[in-house]
C-alpha positions in Angstrom: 0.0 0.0 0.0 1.4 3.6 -0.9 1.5 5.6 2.4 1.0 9.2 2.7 3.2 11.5 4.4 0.8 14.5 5.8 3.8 17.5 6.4 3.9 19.0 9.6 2.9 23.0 9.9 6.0 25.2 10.4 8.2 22.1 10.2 11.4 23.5 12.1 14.9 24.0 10.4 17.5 21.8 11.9 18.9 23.2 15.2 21.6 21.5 16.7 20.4 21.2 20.8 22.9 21.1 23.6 24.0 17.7 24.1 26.2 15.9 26.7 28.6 13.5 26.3 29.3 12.2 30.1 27.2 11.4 33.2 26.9 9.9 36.8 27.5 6.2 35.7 30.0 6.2 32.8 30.4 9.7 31.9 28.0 9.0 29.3 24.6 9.9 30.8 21.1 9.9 29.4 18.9 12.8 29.9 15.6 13.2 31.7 12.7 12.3 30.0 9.0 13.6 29.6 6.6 11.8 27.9 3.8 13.2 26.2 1.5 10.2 25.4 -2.3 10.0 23.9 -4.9 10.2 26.6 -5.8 6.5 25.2 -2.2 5.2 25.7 -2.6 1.6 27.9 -0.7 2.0 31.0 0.6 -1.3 32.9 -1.6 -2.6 35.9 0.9 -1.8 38.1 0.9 2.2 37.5 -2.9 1.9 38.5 -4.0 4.0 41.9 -7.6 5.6 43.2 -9.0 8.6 41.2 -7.3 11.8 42.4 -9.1 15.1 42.8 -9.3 16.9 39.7 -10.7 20.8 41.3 -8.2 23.9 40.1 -6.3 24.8 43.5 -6.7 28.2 45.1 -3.4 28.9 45.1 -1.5 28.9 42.0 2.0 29.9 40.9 2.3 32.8 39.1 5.3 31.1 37.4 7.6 28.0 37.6 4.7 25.7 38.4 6.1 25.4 42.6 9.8 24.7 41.3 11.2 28.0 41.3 15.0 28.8 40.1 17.4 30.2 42.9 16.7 34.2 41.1 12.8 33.9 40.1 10.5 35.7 42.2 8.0 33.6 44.4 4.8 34.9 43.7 1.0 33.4 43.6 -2.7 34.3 42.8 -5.2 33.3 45.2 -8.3 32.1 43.9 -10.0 31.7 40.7 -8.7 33.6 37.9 -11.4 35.7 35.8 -13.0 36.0 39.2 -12.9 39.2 41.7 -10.4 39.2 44.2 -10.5 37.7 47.6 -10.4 40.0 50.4 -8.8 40.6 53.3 -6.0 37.4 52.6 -3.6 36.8 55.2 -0.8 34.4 54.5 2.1 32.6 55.6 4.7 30.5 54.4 6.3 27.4 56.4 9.6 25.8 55.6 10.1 21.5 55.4 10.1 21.6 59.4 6.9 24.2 59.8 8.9 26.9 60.9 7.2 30.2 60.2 9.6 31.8 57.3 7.5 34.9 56.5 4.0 36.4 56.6 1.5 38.5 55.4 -1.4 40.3 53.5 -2.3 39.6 50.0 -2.3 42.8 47.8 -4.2 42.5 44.1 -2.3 42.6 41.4 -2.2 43.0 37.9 -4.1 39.8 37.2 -6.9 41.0 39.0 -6.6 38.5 42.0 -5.2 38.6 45.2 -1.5 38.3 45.2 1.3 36.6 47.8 4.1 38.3 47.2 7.2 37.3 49.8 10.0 39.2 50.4 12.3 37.5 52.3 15.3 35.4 50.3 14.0 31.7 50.1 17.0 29.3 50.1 17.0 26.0 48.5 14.2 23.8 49.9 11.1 23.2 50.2 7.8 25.2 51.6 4.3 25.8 52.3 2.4 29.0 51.8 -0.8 29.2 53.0 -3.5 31.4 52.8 -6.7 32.1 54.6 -9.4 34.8 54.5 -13.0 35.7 55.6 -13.9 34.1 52.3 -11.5 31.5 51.8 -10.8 28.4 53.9 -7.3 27.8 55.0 -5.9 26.0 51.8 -2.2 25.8 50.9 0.1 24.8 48.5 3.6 22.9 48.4 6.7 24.6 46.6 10.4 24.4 45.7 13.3 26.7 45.7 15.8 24.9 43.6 19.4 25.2 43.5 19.3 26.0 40.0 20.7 23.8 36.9 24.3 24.0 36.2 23.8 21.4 33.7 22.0 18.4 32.5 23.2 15.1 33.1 21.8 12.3 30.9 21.3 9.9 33.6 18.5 11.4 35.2 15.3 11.3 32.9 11.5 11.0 34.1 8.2 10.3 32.0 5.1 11.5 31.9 2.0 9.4 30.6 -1.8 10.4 30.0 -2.7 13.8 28.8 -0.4 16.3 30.6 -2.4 19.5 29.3 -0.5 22.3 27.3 2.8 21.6 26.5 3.4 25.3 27.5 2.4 25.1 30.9 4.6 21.6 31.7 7.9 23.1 30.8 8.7 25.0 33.7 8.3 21.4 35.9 10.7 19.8 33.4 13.3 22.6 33.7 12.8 22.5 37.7 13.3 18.9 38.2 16.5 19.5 35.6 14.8 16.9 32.9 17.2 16.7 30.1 15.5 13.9 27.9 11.8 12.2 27.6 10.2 9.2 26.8 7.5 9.4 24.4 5.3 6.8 23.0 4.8 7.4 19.6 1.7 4.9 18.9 1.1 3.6 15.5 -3.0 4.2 15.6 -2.0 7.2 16.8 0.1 9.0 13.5 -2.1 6.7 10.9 -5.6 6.7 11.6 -6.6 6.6 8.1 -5.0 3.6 6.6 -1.7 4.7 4.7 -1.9 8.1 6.0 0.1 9.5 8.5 0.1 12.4 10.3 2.8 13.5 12.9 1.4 16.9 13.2 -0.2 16.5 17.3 3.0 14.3 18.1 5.0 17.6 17.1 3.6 20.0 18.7 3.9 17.9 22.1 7.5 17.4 20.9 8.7 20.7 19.3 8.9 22.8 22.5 11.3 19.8 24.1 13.5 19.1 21.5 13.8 21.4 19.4 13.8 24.0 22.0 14.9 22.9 24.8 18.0 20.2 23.0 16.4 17.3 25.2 17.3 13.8 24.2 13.9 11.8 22.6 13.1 7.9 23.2 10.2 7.4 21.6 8.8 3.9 22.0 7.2 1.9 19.1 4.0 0.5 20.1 0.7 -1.5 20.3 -1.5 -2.4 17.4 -3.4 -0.8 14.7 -7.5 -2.3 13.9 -7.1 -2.2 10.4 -3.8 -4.3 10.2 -4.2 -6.3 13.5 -6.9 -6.5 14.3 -7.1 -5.0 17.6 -5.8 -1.6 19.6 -3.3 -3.5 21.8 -2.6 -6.5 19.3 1.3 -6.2 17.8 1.7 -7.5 14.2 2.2 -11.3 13.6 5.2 -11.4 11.6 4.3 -14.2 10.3 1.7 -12.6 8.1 3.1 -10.8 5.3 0.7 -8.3 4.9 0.6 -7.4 9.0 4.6 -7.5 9.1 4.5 -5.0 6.1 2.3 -2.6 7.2 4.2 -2.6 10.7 7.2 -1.9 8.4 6.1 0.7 6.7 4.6 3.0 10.0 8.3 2.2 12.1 9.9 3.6 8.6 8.0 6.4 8.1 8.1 7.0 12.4 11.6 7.0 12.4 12.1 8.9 9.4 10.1 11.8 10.2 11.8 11.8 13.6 15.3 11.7 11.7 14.2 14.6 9.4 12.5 16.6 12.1 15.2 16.9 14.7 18.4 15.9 12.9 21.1 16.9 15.4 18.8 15.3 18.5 20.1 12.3 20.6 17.8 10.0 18.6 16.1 6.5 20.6 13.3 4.2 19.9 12.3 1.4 22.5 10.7 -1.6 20.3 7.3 -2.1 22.4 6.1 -1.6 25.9 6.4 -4.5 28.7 5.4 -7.3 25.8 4.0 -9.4 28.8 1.4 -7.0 29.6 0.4 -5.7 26.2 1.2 -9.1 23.7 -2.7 -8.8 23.1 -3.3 -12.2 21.2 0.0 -13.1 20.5 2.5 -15.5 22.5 3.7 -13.8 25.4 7.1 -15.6 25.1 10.6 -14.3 24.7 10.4 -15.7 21.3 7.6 -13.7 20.0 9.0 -10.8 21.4 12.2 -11.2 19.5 10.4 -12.1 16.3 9.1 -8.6 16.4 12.0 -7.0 17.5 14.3 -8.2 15.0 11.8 -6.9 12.0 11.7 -3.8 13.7 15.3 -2.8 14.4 16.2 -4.4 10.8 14.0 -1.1 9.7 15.3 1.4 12.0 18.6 0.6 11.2 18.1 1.0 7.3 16.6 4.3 8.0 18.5 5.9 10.9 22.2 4.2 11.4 22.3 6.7 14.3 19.9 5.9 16.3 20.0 3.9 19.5 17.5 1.0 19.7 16.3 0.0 23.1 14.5 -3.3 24.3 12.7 -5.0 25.4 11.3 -2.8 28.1 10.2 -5.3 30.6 9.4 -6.1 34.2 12.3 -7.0 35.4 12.0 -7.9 39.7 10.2 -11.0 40.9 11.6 -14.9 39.6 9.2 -15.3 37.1 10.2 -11.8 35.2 13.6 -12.5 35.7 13.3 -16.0 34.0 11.0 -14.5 31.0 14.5 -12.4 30.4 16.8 -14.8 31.1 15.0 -16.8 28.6 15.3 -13.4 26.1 18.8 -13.5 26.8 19.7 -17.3 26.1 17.5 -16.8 22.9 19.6 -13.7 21.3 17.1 -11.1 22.2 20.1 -8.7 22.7 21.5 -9.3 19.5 19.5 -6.9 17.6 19.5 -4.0 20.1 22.1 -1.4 21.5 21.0 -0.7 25.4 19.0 -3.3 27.6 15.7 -1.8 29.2 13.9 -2.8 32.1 10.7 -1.9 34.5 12.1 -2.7 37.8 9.0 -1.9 39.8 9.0 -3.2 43.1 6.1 -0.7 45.3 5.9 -0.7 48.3 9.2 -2.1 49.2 12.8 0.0 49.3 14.8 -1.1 46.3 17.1 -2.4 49.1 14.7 -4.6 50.7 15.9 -8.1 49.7 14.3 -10.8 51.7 13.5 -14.7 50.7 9.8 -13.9 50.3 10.8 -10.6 48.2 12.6 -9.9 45.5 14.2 -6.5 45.2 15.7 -4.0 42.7 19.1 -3.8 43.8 19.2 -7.5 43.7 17.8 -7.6 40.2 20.3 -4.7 39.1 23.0 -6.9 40.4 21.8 -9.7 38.1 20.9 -8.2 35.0 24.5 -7.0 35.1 26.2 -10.1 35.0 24.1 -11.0 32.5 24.8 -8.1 30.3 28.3 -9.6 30.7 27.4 -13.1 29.9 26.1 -12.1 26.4 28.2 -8.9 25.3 28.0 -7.3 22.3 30.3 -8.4 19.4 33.2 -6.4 21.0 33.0 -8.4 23.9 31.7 -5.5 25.8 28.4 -5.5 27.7 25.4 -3.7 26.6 24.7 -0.7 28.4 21.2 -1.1 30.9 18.8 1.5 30.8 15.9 1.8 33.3 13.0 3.1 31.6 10.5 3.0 34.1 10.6 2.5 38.0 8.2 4.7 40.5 6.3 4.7 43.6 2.9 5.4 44.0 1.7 7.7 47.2 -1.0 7.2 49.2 -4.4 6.6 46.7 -6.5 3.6 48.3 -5.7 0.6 47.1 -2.6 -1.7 47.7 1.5 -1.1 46.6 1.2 2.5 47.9 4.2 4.6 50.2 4.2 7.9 52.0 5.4 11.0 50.0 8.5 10.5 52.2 9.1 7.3 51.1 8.8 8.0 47.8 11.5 10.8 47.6 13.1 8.5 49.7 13.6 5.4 47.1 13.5 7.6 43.9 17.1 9.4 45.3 18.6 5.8 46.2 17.4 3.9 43.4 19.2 6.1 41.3 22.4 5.9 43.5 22.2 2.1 43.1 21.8 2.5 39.4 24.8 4.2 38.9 26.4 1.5 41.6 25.3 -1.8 39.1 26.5 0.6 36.1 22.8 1.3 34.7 23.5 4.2 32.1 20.0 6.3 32.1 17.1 6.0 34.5 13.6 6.8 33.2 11.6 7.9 36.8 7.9 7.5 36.3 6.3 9.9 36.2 7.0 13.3 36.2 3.2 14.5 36.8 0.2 12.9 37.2 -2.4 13.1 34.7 -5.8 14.3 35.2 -7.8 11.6 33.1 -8.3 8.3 34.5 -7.0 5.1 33.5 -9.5 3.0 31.7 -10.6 1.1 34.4 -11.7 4.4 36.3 -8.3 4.5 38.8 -6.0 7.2 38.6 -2.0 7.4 39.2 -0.4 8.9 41.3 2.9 8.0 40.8 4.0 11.6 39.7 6.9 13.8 40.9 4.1 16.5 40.8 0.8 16.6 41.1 -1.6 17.0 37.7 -2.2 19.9 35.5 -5.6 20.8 36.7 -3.4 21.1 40.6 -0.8 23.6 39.1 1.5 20.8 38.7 1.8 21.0 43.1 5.5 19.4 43.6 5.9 16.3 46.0 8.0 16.0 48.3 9.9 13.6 45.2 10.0 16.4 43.0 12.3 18.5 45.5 14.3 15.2 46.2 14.6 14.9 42.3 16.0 18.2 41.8 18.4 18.2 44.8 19.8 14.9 43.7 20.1 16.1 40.2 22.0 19.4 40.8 24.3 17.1 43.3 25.6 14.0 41.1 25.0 15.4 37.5 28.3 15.3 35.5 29.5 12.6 38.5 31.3 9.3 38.8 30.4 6.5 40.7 33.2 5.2 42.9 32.6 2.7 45.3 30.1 2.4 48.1 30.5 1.1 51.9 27.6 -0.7 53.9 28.1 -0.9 57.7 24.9 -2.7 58.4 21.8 -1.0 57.9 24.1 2.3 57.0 25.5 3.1 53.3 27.9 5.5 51.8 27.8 6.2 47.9 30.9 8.0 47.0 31.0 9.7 43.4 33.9 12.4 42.3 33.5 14.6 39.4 35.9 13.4 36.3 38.7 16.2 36.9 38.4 15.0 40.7 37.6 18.4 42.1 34.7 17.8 43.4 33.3 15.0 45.4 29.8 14.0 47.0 29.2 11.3 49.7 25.4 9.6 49.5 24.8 8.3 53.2 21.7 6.8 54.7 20.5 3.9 56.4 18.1 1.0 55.8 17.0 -0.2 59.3 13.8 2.3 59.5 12.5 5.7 58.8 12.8 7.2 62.1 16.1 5.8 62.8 19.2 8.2 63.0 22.4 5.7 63.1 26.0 7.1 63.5 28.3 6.8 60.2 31.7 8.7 60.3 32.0 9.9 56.7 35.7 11.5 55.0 35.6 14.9 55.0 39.2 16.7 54.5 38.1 19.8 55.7 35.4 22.3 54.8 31.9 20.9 53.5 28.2 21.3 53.0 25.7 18.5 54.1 22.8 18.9 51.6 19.4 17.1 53.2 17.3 15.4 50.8 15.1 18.3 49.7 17.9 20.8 48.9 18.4 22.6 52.9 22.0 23.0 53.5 24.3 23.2 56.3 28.1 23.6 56.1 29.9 21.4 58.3 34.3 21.0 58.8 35.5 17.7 59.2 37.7 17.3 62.6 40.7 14.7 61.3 39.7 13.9 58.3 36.5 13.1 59.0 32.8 14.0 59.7 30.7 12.2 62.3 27.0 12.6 61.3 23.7 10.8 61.3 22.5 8.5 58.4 18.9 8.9 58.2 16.4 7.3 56.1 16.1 9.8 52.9 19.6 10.2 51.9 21.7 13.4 52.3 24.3 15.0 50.8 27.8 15.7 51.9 29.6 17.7 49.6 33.2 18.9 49.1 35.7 20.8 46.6 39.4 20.3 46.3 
């Protein structure tokens, strides 16, 4: 069948973005990644949660979305805009403890609502302003002063599924969190609805604004099926079939091509599929069918865009019986047709250190999957790199496999560190905001760093702990970690060795404090995990401090 090729409006000339070559794990990082997926994309049973409220906050930002940069001014609007303005609004802002920073009166502004305007200096951390009025309940709203972005490291990516409202309004969460990459599903009935037509035009204006604008790195994952070659939504192609297996052909051709064109000078990826043993629809849910598929697939992405990294097979990757599904992959030359190993290491509600008989854990599953990458090496005898493209948490929403919001900043910041301990090149964090829509079956997620679109994108308690951890290890080494017990040090050093940064907490419970004695040759900054510092001066050499359950920060030049 002839396919049409429907041109984008304004197609943009080729920009080159700002790309880095090195990172936390092997000076090589990957970037942060957002993804801006259909509001029909099928998300995996586990990133199902209760329905969230979906009302418009009373506080808003006026900017920044609740991560602001160390020089932007804190402002918000109190109630609804287009409405009069609230008065007589007192308010007060509250740092991580509940100490009293600063309060006030509102004052009406410019955008015709009442205004909070601070004016004391915020440091790095995180707060609570709050506002109450004759007319207004007491209602608040979460924010972040960030440290700022110095740079981005490919490493640290996140994604973002559903429908995450205007591309416009997102951005300032994705520069907060210091997102340097996205994952983006790029869904076959999505660019052809009419049979041989196909149309990338809402896929790049979702895209455009990240990377042509902002020089993030794109993975864009090839997926589910198509009813007019299929024969259902979530059905892949059987390869068998001549006709399916050439019309699955022709859409990853014309996908990746358009994607080549579009943003020449981009870090290009494509993932083959999404977690094949949750979405095989009617096919085998076997390594072998998986492979079938993936070996047609990167055959046509590599006669199309020789650059481009391809990425697979994007599954579970925890408990024994995922583990055996890619062992099996393995054994059967699944990595032969690929250039980085993904995996979905989910593992809620445990720590990704919690390794018992009776459950399986991440770090124990990172540990594996790396000596397996070294078992079957690429035909230079080196090992494929590892990429985690998902792995998240869900807070507190009703139904089983939830954590606190502590916990969750908790294991995002020390799932990364063990990533870049079991030499895992990029981590994918789902998700950077929760979506307003539900999932099919009614449930809603709420595994985001933020909170959704229709909440002003309200930052977690993660999202501060993302941002902290990002400006601390981006550009960094990993070089060796100590565990005393229940207590670990991470140590990384910049690449020139001028800069070093100790990870330290402890395992045993999340009210413990346990002693650890960590090197410190002389002055210092302990950096808590949402971005409050204190300096310090080691006594000897060293510094006696307190691992605690989120990890901190201690940080030295020279």
């Amino acid at each position: 069948m002839p396919s049409t090729h429907v041109p984008s409006d304004s197609r943009p000339p080729a920009t080159r973005p700002r790309r880095r070559a090195s990172g936390v794990v092997v000076l090589a990082a990957a970037t942060t990644l957002l993804l801006f997926a259909e509001a029909t994309v099928r998300q995996p049973a586990h990133a199902a949660g209760a329905s969230t409220a979906t009302a418009r906050p009373t506080i808003q930002p006026m900017s920044a979305n609740g991560l602001f940069a160390p020089d932007q001014p804190v402002t918000f609007a109190v109630g609804a805009a287009g409405t009069p303005a609230l008065a007589d609004v007192g308010w007060r802002i509250t740092d991580a403890r509940g100490v009293l920073v600063e309060a006030g009166d509102a004052v009406v502004g410019s955008s015709g609502r009442a205004e909070i305007r601070p004016t004391r200096r915020l440091n790095a951390g995180t707060y609570r302003v709050t506002a109450h009025g004759p007319a207004l309940p007491e209602t608040s709203f979460r924010f972040v002063r960030t440290p700022g972005v110095e740079h981005r490291d490919a490493f640290f990516n996140v994604t973002m599924n559903g429908s995450p409202g205007p591309v416009a309004a997102a951005l300032p969460t994705l520069d907060g969190l210091g997102a340097a990459g996205f994952r983006q599903d790029l869904q076959w009935s999505t660019v052809e609805k009419v049979p041989g037509v196909f149309d990338f035009r809402s896929t790049d204006a979702r895209v455009d604004p990240i990377v042509r604008d902002r020089g993030v790195a794109p993975l864009f994952v090839l997926d589910y099926g198509h009813m007019a070659y299929t024969g259902g939504a979530m059905t892949p192609p059987d390869v068998s079939d001549p006709a399916q297996t050439a019309a699955w052909r022709r859409f990853v051709s014309e996908a990746v091509t358009h994607v080549r064109d579009r943003y020449p000078d981009a870090d290009r990826s494509f993932e083959i599929w999404n977690e094949w043993t949750n979405t095989h629809g009617t096919r085998s849910a076997d390594p072998a069918a998986y492979i079938a598929l993936s070996r047609v697939t990167a055959a046509t992405i590599r006669s199309v865009d020789p650059e481009a990294r391809i990425v697979g097979p994007a599954e579970d990757a925890v408990s024994s019986g995922e583990l055996r599904w890619l062992d099996e992959w393995f054994r059967l030359g699944g990595a032969d047709h690929i250039d980085a190993i993904s995996v979905h290491p989910y593992n809620q509600p445990y720590a990704p250190e919690h390794c018992v008989a009776t459950n399986p854990c991440i770090e124990n599953a990172l540990r594996w999957l790396r000596d397996k990458a070294a078992k079957y090496p690429r035909a230079n005898g080196e090992p494929l790199p590892i990429w985690i493209t998902e792995v998240g948490w869900p807070t507190p929403n009703g139904r089983p496999g939830w954590v606190s919001e502590d916990d969750q900043a908790a294991f995002l910041v020390r799932t990364h560190v063990l990533a870049a301990q079991y030499g895992v090149e990029r981590v994918f964090s789902f998700e950077m905001a929760a979506p307003d829509q539900p999932d099919p079956d009614g449930s809603a997620r709420t595994f985001g760093l933020v909170d959704a679109p229709s909440r002003a994108y309200e930052p977690k308690p993660a999202a501060a702990a993302y941002a902290t951890m990002q400006r601390q290890l981006a550009g960094m080494r990993f070089a060796g970690q100590f565990v005393t017990g229940a207590v670990r040090e991470a140590r990384f050093v910049s690449a020139d060795g001028t800069r070093s940064v100790r990870v330290v907490w402890q395992t045993a419970d999340r009210f413990d404090e346990l002693p650890i004695s960590v090197g410190l040759p002389g002055d210092g900054t302990i950096v808590d995990a949402y971005g409050g510092t204190k300096a310090v001066r080691g006594t000897g050499g060293k510094l006696a401090m307190s691992a605690t359950w989120k990890p901190r920060f201690v940080v030295w030049n020279g």
